[in-house]
N, C-alpha and C positions, 0 to 999 in steps of 0.2 A: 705268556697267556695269563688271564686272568682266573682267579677261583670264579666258581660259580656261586651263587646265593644256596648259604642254607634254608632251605623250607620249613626244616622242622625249627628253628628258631625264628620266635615271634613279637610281638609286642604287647607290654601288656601294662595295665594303668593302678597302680597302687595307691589308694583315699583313706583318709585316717576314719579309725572306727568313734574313738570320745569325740571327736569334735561336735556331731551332731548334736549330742544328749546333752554337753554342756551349752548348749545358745551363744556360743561366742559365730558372729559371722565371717564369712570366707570357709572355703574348702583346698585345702592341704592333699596336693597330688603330687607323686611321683611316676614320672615313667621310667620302665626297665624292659630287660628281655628274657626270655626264659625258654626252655629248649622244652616244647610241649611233648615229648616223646619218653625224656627222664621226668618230668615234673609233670605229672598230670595234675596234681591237684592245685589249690589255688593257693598263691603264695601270700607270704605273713611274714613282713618284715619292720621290726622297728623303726623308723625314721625323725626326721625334727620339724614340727607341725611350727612354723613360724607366726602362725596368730594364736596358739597356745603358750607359746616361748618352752615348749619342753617336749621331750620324747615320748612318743605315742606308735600304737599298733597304728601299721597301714596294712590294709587288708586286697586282694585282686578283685575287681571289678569289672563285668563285661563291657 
């Protein structure tokens, strides 16, 4: 038999926070998953913005 799908596990879009302020164009996204029921709040994870060439906050977005 097959598992069933988790529910409480979602999908969710992480966009870098400097990119904008600095004027460099393109936007720097990440998709992940996150278990809305442990993680209510919005996640904040480090990643590598490839039109910056360097590590920046990615912040959730709806």
């Amino acid at each position: 038999m097959a598992k069933k799908a988790n529910k409480n596990r979602i999908q969710v879009i992480l966009e870098c926070t400097e990119q904008r302020e600095s004027g460099v164009p393109g936007i720097s996204r990440y998709i992940t998953t996150k278990n809305k029921k442990n993680t209510t709040q919005r996640l904040e994870r480090k990643k590598y913005n490839p039109f910056l060439k360097k590590v920046t906050l990615h912040r959730e977005i709806k």
